[in-house]
SEDO-987119 format. One line per 3 residues: number of its first residue (from 0); for each residue z, x negated, y of C-alpha. Coordinates in Angstrom, 1 decimal. Each point is the difference from the previous one (the first is absolute). Last residue first. Example, Ala and Ser with C-alpha at 12.3 -4.5 7.8 and 13.67 -1.06 7.14 Angstrom:
REM SEDO-987119
1> 7.1 -13.7 -1.1 | 0.7 1.4 -3.4
//
This chain:
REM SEDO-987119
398> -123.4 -21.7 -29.9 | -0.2 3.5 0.9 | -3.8 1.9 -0.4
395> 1.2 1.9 -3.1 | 2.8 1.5 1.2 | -2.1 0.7 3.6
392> -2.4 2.0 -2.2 | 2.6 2.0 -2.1 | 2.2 1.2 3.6
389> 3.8 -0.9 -1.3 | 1.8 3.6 0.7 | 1.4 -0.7 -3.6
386> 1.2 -3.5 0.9 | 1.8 1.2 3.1 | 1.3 2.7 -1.9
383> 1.7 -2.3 -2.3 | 1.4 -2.3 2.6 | 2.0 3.4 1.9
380> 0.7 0.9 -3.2 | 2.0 -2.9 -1.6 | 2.8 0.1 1.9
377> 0.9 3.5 -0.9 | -0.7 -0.3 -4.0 | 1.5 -3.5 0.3
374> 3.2 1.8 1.8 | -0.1 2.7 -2.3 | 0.3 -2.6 -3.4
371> 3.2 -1.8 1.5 | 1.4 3.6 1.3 | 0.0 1.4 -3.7
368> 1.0 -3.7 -0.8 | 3.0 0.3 2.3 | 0.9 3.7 -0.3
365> 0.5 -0.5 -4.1 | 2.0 -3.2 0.5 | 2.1 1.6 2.7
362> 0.5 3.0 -2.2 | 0.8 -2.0 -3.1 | 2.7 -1.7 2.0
359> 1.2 -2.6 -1.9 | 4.0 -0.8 0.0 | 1.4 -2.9 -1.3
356> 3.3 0.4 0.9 | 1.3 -3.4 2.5 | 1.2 -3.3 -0.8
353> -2.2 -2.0 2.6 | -1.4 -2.2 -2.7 | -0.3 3.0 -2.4
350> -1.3 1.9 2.6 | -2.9 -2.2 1.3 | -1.1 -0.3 -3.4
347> -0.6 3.5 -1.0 | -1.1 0.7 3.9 | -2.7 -2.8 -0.9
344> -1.5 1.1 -3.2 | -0.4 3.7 1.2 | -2.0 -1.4 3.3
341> -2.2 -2.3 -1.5 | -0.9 3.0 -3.0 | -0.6 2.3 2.7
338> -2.3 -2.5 2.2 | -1.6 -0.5 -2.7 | -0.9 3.5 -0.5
335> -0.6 0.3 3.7 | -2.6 -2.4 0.0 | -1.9 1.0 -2.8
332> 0.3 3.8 1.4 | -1.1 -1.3 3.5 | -2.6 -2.4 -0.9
329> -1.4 2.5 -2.2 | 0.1 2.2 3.0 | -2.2 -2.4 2.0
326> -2.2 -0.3 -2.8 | -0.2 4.0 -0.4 | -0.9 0.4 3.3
323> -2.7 -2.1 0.2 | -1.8 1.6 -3.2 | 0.7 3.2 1.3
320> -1.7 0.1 3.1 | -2.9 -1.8 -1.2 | -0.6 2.7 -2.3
317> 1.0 2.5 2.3 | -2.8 -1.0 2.6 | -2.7 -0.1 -2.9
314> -1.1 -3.0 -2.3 | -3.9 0.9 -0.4 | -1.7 -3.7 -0.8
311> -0.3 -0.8 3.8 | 3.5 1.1 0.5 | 1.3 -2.6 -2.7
308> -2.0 -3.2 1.6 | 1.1 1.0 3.3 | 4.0 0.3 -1.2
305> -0.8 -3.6 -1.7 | -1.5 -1.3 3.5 | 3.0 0.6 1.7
302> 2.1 -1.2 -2.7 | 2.0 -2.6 2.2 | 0.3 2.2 3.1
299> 1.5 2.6 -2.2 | 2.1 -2.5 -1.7 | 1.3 -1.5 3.4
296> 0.9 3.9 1.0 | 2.1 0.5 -3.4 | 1.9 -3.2 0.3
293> 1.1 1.2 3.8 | 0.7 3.5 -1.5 | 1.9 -1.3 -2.3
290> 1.9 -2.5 2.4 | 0.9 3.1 1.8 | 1.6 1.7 -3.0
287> 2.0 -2.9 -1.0 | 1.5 0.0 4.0 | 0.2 4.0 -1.0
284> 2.5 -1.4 -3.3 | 1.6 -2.5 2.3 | 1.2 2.8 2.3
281> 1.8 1.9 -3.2 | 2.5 -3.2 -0.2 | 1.2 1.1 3.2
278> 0.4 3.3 -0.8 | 1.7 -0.8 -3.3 | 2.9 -1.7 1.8
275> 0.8 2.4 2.4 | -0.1 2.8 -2.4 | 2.6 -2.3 -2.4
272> 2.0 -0.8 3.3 | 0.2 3.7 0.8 | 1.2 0.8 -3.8
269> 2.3 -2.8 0.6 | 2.0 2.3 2.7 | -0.6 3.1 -1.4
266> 1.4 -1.1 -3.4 | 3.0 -1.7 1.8 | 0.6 3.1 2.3
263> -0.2 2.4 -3.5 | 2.2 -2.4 -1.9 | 2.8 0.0 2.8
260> -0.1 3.4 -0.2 | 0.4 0.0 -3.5 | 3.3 -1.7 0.8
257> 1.5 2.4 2.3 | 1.1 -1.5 3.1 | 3.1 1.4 1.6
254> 0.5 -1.7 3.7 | 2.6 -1.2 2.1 | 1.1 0.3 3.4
251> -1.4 3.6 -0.1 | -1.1 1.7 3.2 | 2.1 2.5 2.4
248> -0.7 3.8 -0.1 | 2.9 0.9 -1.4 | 3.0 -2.9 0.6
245> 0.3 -3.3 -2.6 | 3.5 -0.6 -0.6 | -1.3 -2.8 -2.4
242> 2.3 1.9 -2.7 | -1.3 3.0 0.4 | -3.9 -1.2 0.4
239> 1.1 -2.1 -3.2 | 0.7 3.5 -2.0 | -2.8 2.0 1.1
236> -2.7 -2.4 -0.9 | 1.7 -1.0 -3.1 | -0.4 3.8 -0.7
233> -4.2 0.1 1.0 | -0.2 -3.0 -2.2 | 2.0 1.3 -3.0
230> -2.1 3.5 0.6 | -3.1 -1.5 -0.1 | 0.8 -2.5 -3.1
227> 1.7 2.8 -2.6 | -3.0 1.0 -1.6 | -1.3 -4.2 -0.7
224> 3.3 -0.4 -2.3 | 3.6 -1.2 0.2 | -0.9 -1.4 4.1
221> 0.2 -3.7 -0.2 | 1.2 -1.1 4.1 | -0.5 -3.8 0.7
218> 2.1 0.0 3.6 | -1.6 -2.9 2.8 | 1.5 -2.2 2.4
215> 3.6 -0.2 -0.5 | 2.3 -0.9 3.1 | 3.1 -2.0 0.4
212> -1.9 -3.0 -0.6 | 1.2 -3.6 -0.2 | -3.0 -1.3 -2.1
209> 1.4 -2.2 -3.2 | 3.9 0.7 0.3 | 0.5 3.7 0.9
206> -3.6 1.9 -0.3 | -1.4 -1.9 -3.0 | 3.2 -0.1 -1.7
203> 0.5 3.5 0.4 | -3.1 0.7 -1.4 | 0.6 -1.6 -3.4
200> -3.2 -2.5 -0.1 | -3.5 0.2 -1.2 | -2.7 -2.6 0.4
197> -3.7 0.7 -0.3 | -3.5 -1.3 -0.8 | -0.8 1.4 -2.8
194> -0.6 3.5 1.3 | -3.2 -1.9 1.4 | -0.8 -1.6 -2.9
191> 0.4 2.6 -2.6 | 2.4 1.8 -1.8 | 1.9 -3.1 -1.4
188> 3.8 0.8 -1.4 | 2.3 -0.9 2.3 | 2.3 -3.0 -0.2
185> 4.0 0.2 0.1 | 3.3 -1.4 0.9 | -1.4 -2.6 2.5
182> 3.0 -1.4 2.0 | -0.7 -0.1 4.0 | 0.9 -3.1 2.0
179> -0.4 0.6 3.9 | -2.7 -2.3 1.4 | -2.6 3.5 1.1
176> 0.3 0.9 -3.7 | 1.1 -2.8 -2.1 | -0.2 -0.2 -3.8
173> 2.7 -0.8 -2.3 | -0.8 0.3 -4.1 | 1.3 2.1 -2.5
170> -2.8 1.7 -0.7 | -3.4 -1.8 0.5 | -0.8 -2.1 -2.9
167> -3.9 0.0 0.3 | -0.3 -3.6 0.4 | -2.1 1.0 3.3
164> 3.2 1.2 1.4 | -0.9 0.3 4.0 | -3.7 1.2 -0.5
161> 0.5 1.6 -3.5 | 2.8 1.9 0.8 | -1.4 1.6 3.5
158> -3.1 0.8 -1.5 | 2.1 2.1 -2.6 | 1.6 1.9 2.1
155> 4.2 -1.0 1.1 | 3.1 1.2 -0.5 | 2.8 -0.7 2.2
152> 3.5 -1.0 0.2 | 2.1 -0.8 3.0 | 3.2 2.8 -0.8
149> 0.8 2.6 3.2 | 3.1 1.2 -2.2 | -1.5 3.1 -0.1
146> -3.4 -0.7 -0.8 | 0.6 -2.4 -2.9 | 2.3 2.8 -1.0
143> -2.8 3.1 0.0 | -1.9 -2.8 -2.1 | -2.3 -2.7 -0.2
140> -3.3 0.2 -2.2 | 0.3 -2.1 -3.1 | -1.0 -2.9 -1.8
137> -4.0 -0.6 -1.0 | -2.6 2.2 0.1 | 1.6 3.0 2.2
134> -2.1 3.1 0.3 | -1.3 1.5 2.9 | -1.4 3.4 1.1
131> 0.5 0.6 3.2 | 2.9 2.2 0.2 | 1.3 -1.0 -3.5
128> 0.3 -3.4 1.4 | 1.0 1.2 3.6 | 3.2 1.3 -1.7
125> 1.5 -3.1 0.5 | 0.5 0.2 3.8 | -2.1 -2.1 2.1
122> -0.2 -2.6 2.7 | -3.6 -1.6 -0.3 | -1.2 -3.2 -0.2
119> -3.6 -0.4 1.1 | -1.2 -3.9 -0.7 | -0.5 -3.2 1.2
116> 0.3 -2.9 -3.2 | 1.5 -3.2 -0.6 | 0.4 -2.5 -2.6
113> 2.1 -3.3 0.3 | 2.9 1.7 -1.6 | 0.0 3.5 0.4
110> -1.4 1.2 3.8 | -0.8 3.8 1.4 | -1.7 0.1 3.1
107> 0.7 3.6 1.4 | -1.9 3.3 0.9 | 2.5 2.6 1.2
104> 0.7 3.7 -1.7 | 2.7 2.6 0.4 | 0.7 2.8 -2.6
101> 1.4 3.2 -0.9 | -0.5 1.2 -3.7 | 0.3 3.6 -0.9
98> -0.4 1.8 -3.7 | -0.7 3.0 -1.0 | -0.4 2.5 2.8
95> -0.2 3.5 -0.6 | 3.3 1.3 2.1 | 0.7 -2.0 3.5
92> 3.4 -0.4 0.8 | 1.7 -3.0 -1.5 | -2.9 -2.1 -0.9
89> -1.1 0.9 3.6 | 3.4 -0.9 1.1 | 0.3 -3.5 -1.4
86> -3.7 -0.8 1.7 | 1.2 1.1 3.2 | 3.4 -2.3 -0.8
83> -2.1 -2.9 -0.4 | -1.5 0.6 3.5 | -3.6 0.9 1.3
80> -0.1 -1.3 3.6 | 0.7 2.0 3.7 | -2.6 -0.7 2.4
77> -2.2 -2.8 0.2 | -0.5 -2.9 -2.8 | -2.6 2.2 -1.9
74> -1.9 0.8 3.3 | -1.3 3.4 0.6 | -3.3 0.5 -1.6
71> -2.7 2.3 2.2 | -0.8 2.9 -1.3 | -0.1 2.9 2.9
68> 3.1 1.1 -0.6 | 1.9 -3.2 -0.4 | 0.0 -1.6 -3.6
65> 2.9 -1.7 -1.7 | 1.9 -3.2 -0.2 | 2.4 -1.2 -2.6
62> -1.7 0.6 -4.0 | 0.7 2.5 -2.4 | -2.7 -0.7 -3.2
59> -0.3 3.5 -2.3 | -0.7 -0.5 -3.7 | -1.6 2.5 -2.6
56> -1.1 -3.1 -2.1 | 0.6 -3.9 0.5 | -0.6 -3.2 1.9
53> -2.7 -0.3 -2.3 | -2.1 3.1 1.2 | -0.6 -2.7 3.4
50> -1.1 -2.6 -1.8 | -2.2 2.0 -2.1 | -1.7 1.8 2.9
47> -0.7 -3.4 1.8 | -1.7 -1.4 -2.9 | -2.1 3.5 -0.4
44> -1.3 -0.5 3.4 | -0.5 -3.3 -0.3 | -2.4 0.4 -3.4
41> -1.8 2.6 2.1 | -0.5 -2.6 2.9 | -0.9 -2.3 -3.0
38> -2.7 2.1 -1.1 | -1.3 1.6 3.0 | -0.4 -4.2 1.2
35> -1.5 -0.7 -3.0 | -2.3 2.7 -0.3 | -1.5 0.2 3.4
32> -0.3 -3.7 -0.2 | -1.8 0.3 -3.4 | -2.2 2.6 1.5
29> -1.3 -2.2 3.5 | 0.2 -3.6 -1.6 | -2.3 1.2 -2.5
26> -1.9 2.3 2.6 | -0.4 -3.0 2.1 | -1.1 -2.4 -2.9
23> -2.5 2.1 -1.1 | -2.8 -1.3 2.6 | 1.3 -3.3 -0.5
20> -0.7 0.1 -4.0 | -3.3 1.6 1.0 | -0.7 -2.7 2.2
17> 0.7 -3.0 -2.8 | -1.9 2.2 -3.0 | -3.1 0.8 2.4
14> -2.3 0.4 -3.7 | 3.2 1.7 -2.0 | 0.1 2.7 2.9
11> -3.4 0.6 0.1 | -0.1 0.4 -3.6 | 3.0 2.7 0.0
8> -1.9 2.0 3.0 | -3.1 -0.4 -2.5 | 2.3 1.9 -2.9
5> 1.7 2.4 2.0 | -3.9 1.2 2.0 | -1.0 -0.2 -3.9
2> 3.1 2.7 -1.0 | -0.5 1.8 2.8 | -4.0 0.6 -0.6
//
């Protein structure tokens, strides 16, 4: 009996080809949506994840301005500032660091020739390349003398190089940051296009002669191994609260932000967006739902006198029952399945063009056509129990 109710549901559908096609439509747009959007909200997450992880492992980021009791951020510019000398004495003091890099950062146009470009230069001390990961490509990275004697070199991404120096001859040439001339002596090795997109210079050129600060804004901290990153943080803590003459009971001017904290926020953060998004493609699959139970209503109307007809020759309530619901869940589970294979197709393509990870969710494909093939099993009961309560006599009466 199931198999012939699946069999007429499948010739009903192929008769009404244009309205069943409009009938699925819903759910297609419903699952793939739900599958795109979970897909590509995954794919962020991951993005963000990697960016972050490339700035380095076991790291701790100082930056000027802390948190008051009760949370709220005090100002970066307000207070006392992280020095050079702060950084010089937690290299000094603090046991189970490995490397640390102070820096300060400003967004600049950057011109060579009749090219030009705006991007992030940062002030830096040459150990930020083992810091974070970089390799040079092409010259070198500048040294402990280049930052001593205050020398305008830089080294710049990849991005950078191929924008202003499109011949692909780089090193060697003058390029100026913010109209003061700046000798490239090196270009980084790609890591991808965002980290691209960079510009270092000695840090005491940056602060003296390109942006007149006396002040760093943030301290890259590498701990020697993950063990030792509690009790580096909770001594760097100690030390710059002694050196900010900071009193008991009064609140940071700084904070000590672990990098795998900063993971977990950005995870929670697009792991909202990612809910967000897939409840508001989950709407269109009950507007799908609705329009089967709309489609499911005409057809009873339709086949009035066909439901007559099969009473009269001993079809029983469950047997009308069941032959209506199993068309409006064949709708559902064809519908859903498409809507799968839509869905999967276009988060692969949306992130390659975006850049992202490819990441499917097979949980959100399961859910989706699960929820695909109960919404036509939901939707389509009200409709089928109207055609089963169909009295035989007036079935056969309508015209």
């Amino acid at each position: 009996m199931f198999r012939e109710c699946v069999k007429m549901a499948f010739e009903g559908m192929l008769a009404n080809k244009i309205r069943t096609f409009l009938t699925m439509l819903g759910i297609i747009i419903g699952v793939g949506a739900v599958i795109a959007m979970v897909s590509l909200g995954l794919g962020m997450q991951q993005k963000v994840k990697e960016n972050i992880t490339s700035m380095g492992s076991n790291l701790l980021i100082v930056m000027s301005g802390g948190r008051t009791a009760n949370g709220q951020r005090i100002a970066s510019g307000s207070g006392a500032k992280l020095t050079y000398e702060d950084a010089k004495a937690i290299e000094k003091n603090v046991d189970g660091i490995k490397y640390v890099a102070p820096g300060v950062q400003a967004s600049y146009q950057l011109v060579a020739g009749n090219q030009n470009w705006t991007s992030q230069v940062q002030g830096v001390t040459p150990n930020i390349l083992s810091i974070r990961n970089y390799s040079i490509d092409q010259g070198r990275m500048y040294s402990q003398r280049d930052m001593n004697g205050r020398e305008r070199v830089c080294v710049i991404g990849k991005t950078v190089a191929d924008t202003l120096f499109p011949d692909g001859n780089a090193v060697g040439q003058i390029m100026r940051i913010n109209k003061a001339p700046f000798t490239v002596i090196g270009v980084l090795a790609s890591k991808g296009q965002d980290q691209d997109d960079i510009v270092f210079v000695p840090l005491t050129t940056a602060m003296q002669r390109l942006m007149g600060l006396t002040y760093i804004r943030n301290i890259t901290i590498q701990c020697e191994n993950e063990n030792t990153v509690s009790q580096v943080q909770s001594d760097v803590v100690t030390l710059l609260r002694t050196r900010h003459k900071i009193k008991t009971g009064m609140d940071d001017d700084f904070s000590v932000r672990d990098l795998t904290e900063i993971i977990k926020t950005a995870q929670e953060t697009t792991g909202s967006i990612t809910l967000l998004l897939a409840i508001v493609a989950g709407i269109s699959l009950l507007v799908g739902g609705i329009g089967i139970m709309n489609i499911m209503l005409v057809s009873v109307t339709e086949r009035t006198r066909e439901i007559g007809i099969r009473k009269a020759l001993g079809a029983t309530y469950h047997d009308i029952l069941l032959q209506f619901l199993v068309e409006s869940m064949v709708i559902g589970v064809t519908g859903g399945t498409t809507g799968m294979i839509l869905g999967t197709v276009i988060s692969v393509i949306a992130a390659k063009i975006i850049g992202w990870p490819i990441v499917i969710s097979i949980a959100a494909t399961i859910i989706s056509v699960v929820f695909s093939v109960g919404i036509g099993l939901f939707f389509g009961l009200y409709p089928a129990k109207k055609a089963a309560l169909l009295d035989p006599i007036d079935a056969l009466r309508y015209e």
